[in-house]
C-alpha positions as CSV (number, residue, x, y, z in Angstrom):
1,X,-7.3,9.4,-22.9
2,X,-8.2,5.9,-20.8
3,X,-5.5,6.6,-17.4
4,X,-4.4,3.3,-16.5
5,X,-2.9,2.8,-12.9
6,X,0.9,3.0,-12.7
7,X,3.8,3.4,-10.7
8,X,7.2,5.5,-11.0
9,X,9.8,3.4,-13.7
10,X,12.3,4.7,-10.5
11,X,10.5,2.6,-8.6
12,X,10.2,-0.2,-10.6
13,X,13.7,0.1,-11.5
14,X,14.7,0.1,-7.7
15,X,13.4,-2.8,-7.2
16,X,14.5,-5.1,-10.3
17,X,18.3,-3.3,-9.3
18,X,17.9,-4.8,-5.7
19,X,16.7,-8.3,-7.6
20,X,19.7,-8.1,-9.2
21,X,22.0,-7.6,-6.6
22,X,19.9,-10.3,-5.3
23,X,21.1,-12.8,-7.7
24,X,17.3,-13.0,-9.0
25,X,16.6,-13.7,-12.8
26,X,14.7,-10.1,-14.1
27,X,14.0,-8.6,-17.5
28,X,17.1,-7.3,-19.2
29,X,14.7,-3.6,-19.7
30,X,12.1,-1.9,-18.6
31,X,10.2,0.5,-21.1
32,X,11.7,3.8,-21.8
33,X,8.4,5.8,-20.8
34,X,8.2,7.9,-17.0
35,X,5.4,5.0,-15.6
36,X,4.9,1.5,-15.7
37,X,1.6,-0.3,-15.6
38,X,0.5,-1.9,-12.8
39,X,-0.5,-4.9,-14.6
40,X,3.3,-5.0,-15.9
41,X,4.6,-4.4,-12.4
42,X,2.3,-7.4,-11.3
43,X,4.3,-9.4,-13.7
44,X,7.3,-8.4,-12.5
45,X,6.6,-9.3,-8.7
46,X,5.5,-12.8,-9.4
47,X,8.5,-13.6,-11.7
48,X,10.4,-11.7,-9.3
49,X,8.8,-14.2,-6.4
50,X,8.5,-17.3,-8.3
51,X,12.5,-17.4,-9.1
52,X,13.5,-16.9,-5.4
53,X,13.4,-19.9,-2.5
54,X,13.5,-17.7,0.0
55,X,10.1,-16.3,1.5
56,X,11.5,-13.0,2.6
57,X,12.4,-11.8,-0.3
58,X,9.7,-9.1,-0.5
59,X,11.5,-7.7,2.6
60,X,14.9,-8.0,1.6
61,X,14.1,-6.1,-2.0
62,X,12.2,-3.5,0.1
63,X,15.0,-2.2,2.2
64,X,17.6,-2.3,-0.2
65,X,15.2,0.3,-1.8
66,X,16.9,3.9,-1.8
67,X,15.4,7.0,-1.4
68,X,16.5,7.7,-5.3
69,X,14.1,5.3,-5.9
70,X,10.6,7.5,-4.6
71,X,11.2,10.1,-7.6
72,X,10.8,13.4,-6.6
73,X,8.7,12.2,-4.0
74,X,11.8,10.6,-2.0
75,X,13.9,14.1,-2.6
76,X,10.8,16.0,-1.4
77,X,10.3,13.6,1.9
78,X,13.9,14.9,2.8
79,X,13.5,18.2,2.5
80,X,10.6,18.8,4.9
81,X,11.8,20.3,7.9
82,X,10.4,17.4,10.6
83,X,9.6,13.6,10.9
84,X,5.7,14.8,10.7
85,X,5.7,16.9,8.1
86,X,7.9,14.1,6.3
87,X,4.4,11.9,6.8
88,X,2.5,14.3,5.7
89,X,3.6,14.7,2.4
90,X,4.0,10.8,1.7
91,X,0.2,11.3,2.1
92,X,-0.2,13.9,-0.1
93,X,2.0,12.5,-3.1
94,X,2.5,8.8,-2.6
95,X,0.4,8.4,-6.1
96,X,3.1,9.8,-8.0
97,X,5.6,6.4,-6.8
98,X,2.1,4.1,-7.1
99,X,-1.7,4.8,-7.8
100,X,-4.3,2.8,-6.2
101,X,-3.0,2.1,-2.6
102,X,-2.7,4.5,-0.6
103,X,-1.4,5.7,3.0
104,X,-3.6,7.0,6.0
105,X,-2.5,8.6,9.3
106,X,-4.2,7.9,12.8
107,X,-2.9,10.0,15.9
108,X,-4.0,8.6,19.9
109,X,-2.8,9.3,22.8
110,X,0.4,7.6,22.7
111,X,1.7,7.9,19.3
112,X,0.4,7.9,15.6
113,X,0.2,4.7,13.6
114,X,0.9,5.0,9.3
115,X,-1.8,2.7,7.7
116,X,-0.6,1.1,4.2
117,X,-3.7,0.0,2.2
118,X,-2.5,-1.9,-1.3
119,X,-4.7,-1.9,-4.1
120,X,-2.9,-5.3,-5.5
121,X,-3.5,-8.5,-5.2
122,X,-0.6,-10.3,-7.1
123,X,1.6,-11.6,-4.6
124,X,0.8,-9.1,-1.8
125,X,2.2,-10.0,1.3
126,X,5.4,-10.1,-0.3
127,X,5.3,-6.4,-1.9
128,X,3.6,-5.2,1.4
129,X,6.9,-6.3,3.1
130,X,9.1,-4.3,0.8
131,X,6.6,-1.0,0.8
132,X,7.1,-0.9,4.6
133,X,10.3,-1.9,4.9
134,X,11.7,1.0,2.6
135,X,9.5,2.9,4.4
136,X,11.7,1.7,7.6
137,X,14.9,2.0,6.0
138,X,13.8,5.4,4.6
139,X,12.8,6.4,8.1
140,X,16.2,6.3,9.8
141,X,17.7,7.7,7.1
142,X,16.2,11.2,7.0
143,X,16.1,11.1,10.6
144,X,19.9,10.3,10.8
145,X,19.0,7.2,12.4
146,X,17.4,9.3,15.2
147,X,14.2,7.7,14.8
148,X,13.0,4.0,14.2
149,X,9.5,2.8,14.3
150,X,8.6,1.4,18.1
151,X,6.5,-1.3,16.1
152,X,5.3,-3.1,12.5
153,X,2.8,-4.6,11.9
154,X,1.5,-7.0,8.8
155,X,-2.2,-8.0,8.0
156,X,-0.8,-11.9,7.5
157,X,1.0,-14.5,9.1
158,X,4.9,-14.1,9.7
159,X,6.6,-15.7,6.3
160,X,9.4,-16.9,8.0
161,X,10.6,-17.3,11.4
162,X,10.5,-14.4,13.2
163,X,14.0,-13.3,14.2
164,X,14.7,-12.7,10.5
165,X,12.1,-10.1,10.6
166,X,13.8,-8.7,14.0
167,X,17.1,-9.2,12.2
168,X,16.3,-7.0,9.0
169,X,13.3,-4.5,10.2
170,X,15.5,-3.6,14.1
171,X,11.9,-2.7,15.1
172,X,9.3,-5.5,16.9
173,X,7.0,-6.8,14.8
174,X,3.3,-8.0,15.3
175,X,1.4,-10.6,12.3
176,X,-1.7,-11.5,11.3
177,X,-2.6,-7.9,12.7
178,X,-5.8,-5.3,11.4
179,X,-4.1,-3.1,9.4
180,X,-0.1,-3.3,7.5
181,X,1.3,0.1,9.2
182,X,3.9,1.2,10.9
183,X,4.0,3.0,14.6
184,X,6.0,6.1,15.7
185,X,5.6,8.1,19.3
186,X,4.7,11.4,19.2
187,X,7.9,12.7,20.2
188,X,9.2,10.8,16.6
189,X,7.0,13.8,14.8
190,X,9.3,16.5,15.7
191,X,12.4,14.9,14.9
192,X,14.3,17.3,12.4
193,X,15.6,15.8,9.2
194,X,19.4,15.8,8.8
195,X,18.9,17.4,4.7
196,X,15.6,20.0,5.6
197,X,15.6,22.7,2.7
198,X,12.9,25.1,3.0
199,X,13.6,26.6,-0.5
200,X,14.0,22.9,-2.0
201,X,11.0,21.7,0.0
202,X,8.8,24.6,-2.1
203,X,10.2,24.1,-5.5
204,X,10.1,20.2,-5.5
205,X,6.3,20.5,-3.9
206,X,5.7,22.6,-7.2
207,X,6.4,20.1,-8.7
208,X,5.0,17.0,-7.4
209,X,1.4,19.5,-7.8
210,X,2.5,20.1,-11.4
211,X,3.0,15.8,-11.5
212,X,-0.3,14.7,-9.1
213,X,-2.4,17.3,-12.0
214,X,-1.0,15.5,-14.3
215,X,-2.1,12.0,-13.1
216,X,-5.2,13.3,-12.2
217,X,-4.2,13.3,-8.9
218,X,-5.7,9.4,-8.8
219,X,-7.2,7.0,-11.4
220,X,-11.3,7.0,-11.4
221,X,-10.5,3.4,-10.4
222,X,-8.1,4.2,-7.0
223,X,-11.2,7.1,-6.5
224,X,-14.0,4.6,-6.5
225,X,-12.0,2.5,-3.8
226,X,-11.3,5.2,-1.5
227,X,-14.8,5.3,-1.8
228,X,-16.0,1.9,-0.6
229,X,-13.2,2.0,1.9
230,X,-15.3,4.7,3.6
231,X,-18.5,3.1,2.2
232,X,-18.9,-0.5,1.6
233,X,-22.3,-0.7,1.9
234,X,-22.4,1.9,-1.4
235,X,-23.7,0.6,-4.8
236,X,-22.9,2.0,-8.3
237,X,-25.1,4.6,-8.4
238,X,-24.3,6.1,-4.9
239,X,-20.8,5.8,-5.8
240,X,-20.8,7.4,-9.5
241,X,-23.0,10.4,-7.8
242,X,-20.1,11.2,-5.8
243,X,-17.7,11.6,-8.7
244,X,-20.6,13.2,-10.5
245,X,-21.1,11.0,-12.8
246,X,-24.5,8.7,-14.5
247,X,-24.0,5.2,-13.2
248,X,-24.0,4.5,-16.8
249,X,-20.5,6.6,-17.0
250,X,-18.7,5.4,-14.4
251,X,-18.9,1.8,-15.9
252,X,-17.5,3.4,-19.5
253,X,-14.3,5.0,-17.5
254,X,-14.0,2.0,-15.4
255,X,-13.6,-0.2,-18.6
256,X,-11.5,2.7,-20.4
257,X,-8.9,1.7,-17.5
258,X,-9.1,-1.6,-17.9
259,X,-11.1,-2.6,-14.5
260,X,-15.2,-2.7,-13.6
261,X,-17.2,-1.0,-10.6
262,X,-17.5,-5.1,-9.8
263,X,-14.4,-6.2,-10.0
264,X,-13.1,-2.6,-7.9
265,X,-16.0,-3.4,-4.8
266,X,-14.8,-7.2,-4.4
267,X,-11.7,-6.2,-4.2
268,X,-12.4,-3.7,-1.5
269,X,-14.7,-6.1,0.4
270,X,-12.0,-8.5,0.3
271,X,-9.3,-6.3,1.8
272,X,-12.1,-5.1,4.6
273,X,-13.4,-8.5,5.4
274,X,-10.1,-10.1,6.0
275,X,-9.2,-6.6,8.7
276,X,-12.7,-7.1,9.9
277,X,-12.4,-10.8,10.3
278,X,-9.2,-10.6,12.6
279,X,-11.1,-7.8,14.7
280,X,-14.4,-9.2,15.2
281,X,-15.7,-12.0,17.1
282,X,-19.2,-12.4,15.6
283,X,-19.4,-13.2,12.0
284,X,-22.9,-11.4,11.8
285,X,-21.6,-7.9,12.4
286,X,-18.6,-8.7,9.7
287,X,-21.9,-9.6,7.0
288,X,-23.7,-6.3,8.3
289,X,-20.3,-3.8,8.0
290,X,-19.5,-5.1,4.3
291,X,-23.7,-4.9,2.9
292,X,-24.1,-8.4,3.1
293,X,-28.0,-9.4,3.8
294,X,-26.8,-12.1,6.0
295,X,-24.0,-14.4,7.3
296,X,-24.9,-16.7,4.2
297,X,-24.1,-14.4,1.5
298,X,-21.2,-13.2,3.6
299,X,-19.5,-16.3,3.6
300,X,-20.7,-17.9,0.1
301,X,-18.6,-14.6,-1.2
302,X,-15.9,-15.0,1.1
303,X,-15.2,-18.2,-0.1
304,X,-15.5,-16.9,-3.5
305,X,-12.5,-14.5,-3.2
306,X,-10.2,-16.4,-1.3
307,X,-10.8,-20.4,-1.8
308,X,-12.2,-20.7,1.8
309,X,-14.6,-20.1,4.6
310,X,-14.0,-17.1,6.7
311,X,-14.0,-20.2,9.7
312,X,-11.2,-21.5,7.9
313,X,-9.5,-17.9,7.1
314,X,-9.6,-17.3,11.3
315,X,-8.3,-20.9,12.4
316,X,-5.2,-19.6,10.2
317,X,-4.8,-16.6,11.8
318,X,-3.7,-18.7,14.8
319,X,-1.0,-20.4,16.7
320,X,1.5,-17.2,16.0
């Protein structure tokens, strides 16, 4: 059967329950089966957007997001027996609350940094706000408010002035930044949770397997751009031999779930040139990381996806 990218109705009923509470104008009902479309959730996020005057409302519906709201997933994250093991798991079963983006751990030195990647583009700075901000509000609640992020930080420019941020995040925050994640000290990883179950932990990680089998553990779509993340430079071919597939295949799936190996690699570029923009100094080596034959082509795309040069995309990233 075509698998069409969706997210948890608890999700999606979280956050039209917060809109209400809100005083926002939302549908009187979602639909009675388990997921929701992306494409539907979309719709929901930018009538969700349009009807409020207030640019933070992304933020404000994210943290009054409750850990109900994650499905199983949330019950599971509080059973683990440790902050790190907590991360670990949102890893492993995040695409059973939302297919397509997806969560990424990187450890230094000093502390570990929890990389958010969205797969949409309908109003996205606003839902990246609420995904991390849950994921803030989530994080002193298992912890028993023993640990709080030492820093956030967003891919765009701050939305509104930025002692609202400091007011509803209580964590600094950092904009127009390479990746949307959030930063924890090492010490945060061994911080026990105030509800760890082992035997809990085990049956509810039965079944979110039993659920990610179910999915298909991600959509051939959320598969091809983990893909190009890792490979931009990869064409259709390259990429359908990795999934063991003809090229010819991957294009029939892809349509099956509504979406086309096109469509899937400019959004990807997109995403990567806009990190890679705010990183590098020389527009050359942005070109030669993405596949592009030259700056040209580069920037004749660039403009394509977002309505400007990537000249004009950096002079924005200023005066912060």
């Amino acid at each position: 059967m075509p698998h069409n990218p969706s997210i948890t109705v608890h999700y999606a009923q979280g956050i039209l329950q917060a809109a209400q509470r809100l005083g926002l104008p939302v549908p009187t009902e979602l639909p009675v089966e388990a997921r929701i479309p992306l494409a539907m959730q979309d719709r929901f996020w930018e009538g969700l957007c349009a009807a409020s005057d207030d640019p933070l409302v992304g933020l404000r519906l994210g943290s009054a997001l409750q850990v109900g709201h994650l499905d199983m997933v949330g019950a599971l994250l509080m059973s683990c027996e440790h902050f790190g093991e907590a991360l670990e798991a949102l890893l492993e079963y995040y695409p059973i609350i939302a297919e397509g983006s997806e969560f990424q751990l990187e450890r230094d030195g000093v502390g570990v940094l929890l990389l958010y990647r969205p797969s949409y583009e309908v109003r996205r700075e606003e839902r990246v706000e609420a995904a991390l901000a849950s994921l803030v509000h989530l994080t002193r609640w298992i912890t028993g408010e023993r640990v709080t992020p030492a820093r956030l930080t967003l891919g765009h420019r701050a939305r509104a002035e930025r002692s609202r941020y400091d007011q509803a995040l209580g964590c600094p925050v950092e904009f127009a930044a390479a990746e949307n994640a959030l930063g924890f000290t090492l010490a945060d990883l061994d911080v026990p949770l105030i509800q760890a179950n082992a035997l809990m932990r085990e049956h509810l990680r039965a079944l979110a397997d039993a659920q990610l089998q179910r999915l298909g553990a991600q959509s051939l779509a959320a598969q091809v751009q983990h893909l190009l993340r890792q490979q931009p430079r990869w064409g259709k071919e390259r990429v359908a031999e990795q999934l063991a597939l003809s090229g010819r295949h991957l294009n029939r799936k892809l349509a099956d779930e509504g979406t086309s190996f096109k469509l899937l690699r400019e959004q990807v570029l997109h995403g990567m040139a806009e990190q890679l923009l705010r990183e590098s100094p020389r527009l050359a080596e942005v070109a030669e990381k993405l596949g592009f034959s030259d700056e040209s082509a580069f920037a004749k795309a660039f403009r394509r996806w977002s309505g400007m040069t990537p000249g004009q995309f950096r002079q924005g990233q200023t005066g912060l």
